[in-house]
N, CA, C and O atoms as a GROMACS GRO file, in nm:
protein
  420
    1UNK      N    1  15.485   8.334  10.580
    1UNK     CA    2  15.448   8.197  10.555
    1UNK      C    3  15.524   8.100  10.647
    1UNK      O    4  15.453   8.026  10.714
    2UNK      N    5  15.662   8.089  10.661
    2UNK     CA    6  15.726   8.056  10.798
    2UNK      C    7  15.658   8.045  10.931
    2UNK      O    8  15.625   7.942  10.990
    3UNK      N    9  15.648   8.128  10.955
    3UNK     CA   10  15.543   8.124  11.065
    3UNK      C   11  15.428   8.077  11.099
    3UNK      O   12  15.388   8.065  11.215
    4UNK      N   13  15.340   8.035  10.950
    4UNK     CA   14  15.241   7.939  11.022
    4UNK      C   15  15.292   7.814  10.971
    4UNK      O   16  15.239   7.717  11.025
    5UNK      N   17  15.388   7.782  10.876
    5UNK     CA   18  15.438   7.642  10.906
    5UNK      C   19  15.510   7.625  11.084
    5UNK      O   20  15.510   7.510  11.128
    6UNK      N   21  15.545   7.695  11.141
    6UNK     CA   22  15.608   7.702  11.290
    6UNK      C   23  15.508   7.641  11.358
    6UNK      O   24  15.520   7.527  11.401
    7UNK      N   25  15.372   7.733  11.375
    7UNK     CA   26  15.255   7.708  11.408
    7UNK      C   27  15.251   7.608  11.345
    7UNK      O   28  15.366   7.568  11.327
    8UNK      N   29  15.182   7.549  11.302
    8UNK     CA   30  15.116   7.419  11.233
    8UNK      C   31  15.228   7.320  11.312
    8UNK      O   32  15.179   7.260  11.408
    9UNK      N   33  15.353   7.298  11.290
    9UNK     CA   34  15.449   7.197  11.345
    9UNK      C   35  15.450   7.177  11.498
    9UNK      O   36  15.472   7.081  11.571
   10UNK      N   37  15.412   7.328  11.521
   10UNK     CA   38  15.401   7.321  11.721
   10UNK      C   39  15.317   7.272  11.758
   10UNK      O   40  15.353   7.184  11.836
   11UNK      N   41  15.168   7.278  11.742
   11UNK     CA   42  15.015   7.220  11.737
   11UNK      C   43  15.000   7.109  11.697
   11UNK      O   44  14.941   7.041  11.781
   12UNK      N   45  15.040   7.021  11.551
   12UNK     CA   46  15.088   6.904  11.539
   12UNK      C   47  15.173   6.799  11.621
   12UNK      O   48  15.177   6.679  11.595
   13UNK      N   49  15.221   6.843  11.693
   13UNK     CA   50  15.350   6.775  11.755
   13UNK      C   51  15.287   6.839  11.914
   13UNK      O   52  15.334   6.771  12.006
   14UNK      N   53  15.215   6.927  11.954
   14UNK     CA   54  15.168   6.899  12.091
   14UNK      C   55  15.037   6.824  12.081
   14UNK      O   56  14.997   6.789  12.192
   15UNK      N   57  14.964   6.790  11.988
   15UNK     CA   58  14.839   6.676  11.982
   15UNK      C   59  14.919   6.567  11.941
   15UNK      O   60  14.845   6.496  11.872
   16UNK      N   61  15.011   6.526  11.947
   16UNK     CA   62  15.018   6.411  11.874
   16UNK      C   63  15.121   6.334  12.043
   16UNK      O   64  15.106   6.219  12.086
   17UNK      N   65  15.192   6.415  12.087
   17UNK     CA   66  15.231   6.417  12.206
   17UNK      C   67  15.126   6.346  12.313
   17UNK      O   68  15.110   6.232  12.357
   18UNK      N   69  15.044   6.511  12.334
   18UNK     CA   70  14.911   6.477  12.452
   18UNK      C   71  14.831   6.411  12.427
   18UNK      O   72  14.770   6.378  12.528
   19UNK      N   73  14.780   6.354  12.306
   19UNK     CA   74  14.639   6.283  12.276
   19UNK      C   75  14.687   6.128  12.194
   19UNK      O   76  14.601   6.051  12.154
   20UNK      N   77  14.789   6.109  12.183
   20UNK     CA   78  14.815   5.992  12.098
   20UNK      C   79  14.714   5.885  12.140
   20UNK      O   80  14.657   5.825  12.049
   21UNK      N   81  14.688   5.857  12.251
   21UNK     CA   82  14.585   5.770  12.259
   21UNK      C   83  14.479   5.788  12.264
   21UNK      O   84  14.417   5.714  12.341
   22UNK      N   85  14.405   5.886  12.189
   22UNK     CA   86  14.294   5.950  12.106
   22UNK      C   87  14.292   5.939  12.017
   22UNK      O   88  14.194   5.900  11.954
   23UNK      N   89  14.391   5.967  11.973
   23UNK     CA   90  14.389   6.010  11.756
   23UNK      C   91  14.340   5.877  11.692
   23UNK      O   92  14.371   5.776  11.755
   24UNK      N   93  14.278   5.863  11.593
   24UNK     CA   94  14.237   5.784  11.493
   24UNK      C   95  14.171   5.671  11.599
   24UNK      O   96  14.212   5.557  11.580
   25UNK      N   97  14.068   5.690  11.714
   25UNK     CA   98  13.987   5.608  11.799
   25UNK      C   99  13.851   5.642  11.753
   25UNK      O  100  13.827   5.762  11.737
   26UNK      N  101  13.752   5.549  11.727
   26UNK     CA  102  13.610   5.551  11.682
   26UNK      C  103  13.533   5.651  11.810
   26UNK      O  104  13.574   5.645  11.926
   27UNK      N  105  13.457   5.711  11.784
   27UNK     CA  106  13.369   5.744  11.902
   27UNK      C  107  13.280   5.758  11.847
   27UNK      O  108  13.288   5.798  11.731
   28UNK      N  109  13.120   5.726  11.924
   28UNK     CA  110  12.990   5.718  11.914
   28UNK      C  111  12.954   5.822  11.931
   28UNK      O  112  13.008   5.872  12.030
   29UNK      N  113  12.856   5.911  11.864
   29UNK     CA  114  12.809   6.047  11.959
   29UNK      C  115  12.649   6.018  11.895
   29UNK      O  116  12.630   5.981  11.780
   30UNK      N  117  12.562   6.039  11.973
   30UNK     CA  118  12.438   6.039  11.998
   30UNK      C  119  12.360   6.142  12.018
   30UNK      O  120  12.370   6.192  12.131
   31UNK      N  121  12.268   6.202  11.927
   31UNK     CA  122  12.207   6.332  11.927
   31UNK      C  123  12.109   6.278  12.034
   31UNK      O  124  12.093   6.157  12.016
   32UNK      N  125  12.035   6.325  12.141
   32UNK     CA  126  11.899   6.260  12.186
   32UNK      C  127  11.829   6.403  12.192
   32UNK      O  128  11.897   6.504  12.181
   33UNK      N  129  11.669   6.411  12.214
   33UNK     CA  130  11.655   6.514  12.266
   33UNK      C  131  11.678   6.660  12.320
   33UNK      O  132  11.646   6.776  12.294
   34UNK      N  133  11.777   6.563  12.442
   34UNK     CA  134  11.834   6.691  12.528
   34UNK      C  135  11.943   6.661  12.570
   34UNK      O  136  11.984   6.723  12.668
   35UNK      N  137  12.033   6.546  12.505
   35UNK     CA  138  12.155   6.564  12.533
   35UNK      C  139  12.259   6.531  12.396
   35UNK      O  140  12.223   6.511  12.279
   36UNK      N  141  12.389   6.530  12.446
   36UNK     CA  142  12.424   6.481  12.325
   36UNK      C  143  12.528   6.392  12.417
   36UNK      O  144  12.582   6.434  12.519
   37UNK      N  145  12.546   6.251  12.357
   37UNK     CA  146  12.588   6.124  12.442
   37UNK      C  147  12.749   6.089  12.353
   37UNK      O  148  12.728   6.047  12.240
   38UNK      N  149  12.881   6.100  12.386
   38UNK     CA  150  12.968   6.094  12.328
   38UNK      C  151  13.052   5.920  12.428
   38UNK      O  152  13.093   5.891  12.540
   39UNK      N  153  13.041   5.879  12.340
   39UNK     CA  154  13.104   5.683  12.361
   39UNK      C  155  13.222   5.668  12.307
   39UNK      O  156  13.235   5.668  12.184
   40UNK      N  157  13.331   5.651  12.397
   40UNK     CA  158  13.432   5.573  12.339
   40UNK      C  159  13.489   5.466  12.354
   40UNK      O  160  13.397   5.388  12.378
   41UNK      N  161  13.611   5.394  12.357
   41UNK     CA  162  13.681   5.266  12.424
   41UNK      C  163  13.738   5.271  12.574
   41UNK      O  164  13.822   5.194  12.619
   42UNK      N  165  13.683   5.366  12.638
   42UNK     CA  166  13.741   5.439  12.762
   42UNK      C  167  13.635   5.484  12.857
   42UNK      O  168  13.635   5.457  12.978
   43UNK      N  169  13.536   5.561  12.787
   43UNK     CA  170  13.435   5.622  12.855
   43UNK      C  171  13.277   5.674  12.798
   43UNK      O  172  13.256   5.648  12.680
   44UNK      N  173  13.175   5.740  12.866
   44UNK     CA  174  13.074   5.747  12.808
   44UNK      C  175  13.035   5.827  12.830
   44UNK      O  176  12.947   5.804  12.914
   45UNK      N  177  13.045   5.999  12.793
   45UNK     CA  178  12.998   6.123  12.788
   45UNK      C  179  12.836   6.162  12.793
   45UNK      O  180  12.768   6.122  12.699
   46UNK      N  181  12.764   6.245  12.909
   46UNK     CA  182  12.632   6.316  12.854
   46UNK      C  183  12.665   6.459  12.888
   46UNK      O  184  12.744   6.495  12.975
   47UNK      N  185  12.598   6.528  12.814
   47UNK     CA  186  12.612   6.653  12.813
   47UNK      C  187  12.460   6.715  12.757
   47UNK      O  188  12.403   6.690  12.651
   48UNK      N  189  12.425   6.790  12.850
   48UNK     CA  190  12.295   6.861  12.851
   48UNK      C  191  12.297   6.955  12.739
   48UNK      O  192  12.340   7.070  12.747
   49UNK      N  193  12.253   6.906  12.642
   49UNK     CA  194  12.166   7.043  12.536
   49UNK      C  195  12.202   7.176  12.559
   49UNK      O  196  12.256   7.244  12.472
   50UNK      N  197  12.168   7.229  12.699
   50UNK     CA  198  12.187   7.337  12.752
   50UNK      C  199  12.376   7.360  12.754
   50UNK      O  200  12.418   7.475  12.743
   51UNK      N  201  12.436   7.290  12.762
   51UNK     CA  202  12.561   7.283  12.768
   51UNK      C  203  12.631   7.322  12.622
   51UNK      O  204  12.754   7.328  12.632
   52UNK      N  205  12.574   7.353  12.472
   52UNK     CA  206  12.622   7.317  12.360
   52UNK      C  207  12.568   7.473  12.357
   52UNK      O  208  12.460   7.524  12.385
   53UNK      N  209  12.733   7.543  12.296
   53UNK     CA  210  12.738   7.688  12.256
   53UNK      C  211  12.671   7.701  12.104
   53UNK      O  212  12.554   7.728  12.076
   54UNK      N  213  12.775   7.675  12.022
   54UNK     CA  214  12.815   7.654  11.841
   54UNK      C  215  12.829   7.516  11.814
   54UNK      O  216  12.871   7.422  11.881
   55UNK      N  217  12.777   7.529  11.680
   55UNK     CA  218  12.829   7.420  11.572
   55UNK      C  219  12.888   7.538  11.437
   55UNK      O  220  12.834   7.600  11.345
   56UNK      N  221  13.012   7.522  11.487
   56UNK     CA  222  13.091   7.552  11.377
   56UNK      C  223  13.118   7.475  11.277
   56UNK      O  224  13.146   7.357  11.301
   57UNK      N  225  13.116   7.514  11.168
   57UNK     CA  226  13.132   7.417  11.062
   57UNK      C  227  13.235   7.529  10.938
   57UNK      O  228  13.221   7.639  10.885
   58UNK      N  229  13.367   7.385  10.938
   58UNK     CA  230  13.476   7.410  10.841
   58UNK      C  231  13.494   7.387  10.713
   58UNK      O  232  13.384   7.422  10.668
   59UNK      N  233  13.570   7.345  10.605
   59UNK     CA  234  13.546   7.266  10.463
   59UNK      C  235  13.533   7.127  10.516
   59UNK      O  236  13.446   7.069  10.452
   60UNK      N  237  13.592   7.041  10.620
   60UNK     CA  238  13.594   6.941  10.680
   60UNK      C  239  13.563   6.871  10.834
   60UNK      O  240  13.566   6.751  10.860
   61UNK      N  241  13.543   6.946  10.896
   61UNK     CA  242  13.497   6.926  11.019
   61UNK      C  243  13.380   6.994  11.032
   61UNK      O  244  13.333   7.064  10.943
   62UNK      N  245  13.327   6.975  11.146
   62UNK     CA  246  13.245   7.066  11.282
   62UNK      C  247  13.285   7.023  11.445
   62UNK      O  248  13.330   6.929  11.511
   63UNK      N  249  13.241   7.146  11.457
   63UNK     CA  250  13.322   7.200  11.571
   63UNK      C  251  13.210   7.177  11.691
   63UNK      O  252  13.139   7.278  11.697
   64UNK      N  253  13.173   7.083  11.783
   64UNK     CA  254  13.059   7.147  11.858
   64UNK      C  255  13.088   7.191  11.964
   64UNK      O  256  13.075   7.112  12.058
   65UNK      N  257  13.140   7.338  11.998
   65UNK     CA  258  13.156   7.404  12.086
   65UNK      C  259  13.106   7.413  12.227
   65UNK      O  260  13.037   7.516  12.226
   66UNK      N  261  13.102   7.372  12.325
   66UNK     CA  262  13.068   7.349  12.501
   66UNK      C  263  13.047   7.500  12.539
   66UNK      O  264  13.092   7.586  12.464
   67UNK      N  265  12.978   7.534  12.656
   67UNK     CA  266  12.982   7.666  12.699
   67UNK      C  267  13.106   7.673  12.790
   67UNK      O  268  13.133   7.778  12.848
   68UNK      N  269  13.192   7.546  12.806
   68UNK     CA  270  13.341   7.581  12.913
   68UNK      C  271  13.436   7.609  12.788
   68UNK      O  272  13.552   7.650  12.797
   69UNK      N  273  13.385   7.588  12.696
   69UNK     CA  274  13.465   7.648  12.566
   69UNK      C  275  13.573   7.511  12.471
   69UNK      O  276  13.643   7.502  12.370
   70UNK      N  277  13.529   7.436  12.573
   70UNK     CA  278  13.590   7.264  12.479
   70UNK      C  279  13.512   7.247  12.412
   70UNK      O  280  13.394   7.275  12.437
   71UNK      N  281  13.560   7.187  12.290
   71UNK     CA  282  13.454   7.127  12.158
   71UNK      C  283  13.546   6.984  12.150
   71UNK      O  284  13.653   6.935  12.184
   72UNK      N  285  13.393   6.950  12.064
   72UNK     CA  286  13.423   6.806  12.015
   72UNK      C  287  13.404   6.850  11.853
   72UNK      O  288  13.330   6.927  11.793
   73UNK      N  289  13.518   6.755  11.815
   73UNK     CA  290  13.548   6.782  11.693
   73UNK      C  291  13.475   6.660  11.589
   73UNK      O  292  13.470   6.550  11.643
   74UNK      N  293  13.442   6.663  11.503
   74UNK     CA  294  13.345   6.554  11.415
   74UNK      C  295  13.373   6.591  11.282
   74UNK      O  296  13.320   6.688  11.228
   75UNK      N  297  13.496   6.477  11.200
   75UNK     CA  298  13.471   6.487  11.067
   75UNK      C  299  13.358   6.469  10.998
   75UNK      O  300  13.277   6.377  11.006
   76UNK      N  301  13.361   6.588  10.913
   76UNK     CA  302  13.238   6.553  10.817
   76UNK      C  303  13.246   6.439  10.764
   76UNK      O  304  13.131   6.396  10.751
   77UNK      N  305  13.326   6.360  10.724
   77UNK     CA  306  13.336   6.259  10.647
   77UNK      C  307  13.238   6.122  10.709
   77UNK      O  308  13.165   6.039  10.654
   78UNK      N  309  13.274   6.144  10.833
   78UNK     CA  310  13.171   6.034  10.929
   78UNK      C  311  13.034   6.068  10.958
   78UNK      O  312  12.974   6.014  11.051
   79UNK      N  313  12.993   6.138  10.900
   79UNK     CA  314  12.774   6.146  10.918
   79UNK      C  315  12.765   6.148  10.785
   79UNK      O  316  12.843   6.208  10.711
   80UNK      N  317  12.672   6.085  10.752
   80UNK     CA  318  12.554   6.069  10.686
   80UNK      C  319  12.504   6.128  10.644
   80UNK      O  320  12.513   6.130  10.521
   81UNK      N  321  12.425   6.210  10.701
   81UNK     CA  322  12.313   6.310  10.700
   81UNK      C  323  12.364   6.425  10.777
   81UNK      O  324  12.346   6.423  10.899
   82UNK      N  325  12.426   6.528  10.722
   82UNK     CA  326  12.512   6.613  10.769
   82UNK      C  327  12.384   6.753  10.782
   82UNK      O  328  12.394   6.836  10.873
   83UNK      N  329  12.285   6.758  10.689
   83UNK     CA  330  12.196   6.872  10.700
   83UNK      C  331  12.124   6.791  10.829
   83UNK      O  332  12.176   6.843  10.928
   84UNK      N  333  12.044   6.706  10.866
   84UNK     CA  334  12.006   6.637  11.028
   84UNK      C  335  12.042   6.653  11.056
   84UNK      O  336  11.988   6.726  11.139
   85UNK      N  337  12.192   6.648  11.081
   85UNK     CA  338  12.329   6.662  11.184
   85UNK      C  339  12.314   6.799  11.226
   85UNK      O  340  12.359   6.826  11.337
   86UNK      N  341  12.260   6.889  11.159
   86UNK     CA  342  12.338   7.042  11.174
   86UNK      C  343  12.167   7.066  11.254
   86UNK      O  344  12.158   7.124  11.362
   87UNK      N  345  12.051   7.017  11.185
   87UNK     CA  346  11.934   7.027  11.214
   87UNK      C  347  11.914   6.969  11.419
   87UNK      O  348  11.849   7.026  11.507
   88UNK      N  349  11.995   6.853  11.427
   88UNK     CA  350  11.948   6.836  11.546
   88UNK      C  351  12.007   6.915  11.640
   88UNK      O  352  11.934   6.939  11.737
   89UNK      N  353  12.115   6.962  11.641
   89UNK     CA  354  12.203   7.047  11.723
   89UNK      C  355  12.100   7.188  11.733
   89UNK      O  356  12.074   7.252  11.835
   90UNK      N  357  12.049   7.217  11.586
   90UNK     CA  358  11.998   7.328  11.636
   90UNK      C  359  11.880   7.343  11.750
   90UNK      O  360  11.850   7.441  11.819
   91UNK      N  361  11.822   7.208  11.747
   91UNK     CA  362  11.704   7.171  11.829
   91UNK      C  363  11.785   7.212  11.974
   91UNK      O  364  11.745   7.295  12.055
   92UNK      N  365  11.872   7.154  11.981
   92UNK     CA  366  11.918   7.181  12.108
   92UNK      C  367  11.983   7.312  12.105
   92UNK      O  368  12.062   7.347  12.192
   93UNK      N  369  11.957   7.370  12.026
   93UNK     CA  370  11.982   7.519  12.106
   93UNK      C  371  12.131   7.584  12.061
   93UNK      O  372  12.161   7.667  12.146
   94UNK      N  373  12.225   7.577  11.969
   94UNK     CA  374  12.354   7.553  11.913
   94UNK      C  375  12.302   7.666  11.810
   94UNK      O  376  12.210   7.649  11.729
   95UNK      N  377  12.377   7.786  11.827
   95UNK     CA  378  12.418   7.857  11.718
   95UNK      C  379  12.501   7.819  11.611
   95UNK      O  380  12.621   7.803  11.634
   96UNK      N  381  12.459   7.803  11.502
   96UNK     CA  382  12.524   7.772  11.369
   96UNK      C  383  12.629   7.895  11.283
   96UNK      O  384  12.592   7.996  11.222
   97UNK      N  385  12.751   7.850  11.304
   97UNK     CA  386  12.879   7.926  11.248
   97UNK      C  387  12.921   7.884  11.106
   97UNK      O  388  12.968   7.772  11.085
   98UNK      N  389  12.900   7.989  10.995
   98UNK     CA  390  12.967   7.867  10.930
   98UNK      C  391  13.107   7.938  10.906
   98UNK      O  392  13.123   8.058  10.882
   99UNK      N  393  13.174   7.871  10.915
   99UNK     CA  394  13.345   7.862  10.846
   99UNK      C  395  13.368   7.801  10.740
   99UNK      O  396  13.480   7.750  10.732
  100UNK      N  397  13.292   7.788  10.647
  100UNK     CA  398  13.344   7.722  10.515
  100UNK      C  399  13.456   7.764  10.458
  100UNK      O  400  13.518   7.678  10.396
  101UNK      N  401  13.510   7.898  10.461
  101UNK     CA  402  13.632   7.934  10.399
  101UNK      C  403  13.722   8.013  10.462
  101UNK      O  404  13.779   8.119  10.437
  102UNK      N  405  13.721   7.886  10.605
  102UNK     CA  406  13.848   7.922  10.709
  102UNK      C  407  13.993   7.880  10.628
  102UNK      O  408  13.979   7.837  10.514
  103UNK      N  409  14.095   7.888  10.668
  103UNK     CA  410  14.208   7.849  10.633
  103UNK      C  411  14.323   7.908  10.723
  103UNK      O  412  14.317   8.024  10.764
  104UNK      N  413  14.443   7.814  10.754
  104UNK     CA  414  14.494   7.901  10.844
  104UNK      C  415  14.563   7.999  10.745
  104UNK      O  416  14.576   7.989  10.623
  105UNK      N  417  14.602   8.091  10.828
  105UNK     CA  418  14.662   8.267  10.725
  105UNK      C  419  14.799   8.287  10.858
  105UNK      O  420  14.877   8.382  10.853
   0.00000   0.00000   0.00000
């Protein structure tokens, strides 16, 4: 059990380090068609349909996995319509993972 509190404190404390001016920032993401359009206070993401591996999905997040193997992370708490949500990704081509009863071990 030590050990993934270690873990957890190392991972915590290197995102909070590298991304501080990320964390708790609004971003827009936009299902279209054939892309998916990610907006923030900085910049304005497209990414081809063809580009989207997985939508993993946790007790609280989803995961939408890239084929370079970066994901964008999306609390559940922020959609709406989370069965659409899962529905449009599949349009574009996104294998559906579920992780409902991940936890770290």
């Amino acid at each position: 059990m030590a050990r993934i509190s270690r873990y957890k404190r190392h991972f915590k404390k290197y995102v909070e380090e590298n991304y501080k001016n990320r964390i708790d920032t609004s971003v827009e993401i936009i299902l279209d068609e054939n892309f998916v359009k990610a907006k923030d206070f900085t910049s304005e993401t497209k990414i081809n349909g063809t580009e989207l591996k997985e939508l993993i999905e946790t007790k609280n997040h989803f995961f939408i996995k890239l084929t370079t193997d970066l994901s964008l992370i999306v609390p559940k708490h922020s959609i709406k319509d989370k069965a659409e949500f899962k529905r449009r990704l599949a349009e574009l081509g996104t294998e559906y993972i579920d992780e409902l009863n991940w936890e770290w071990k």
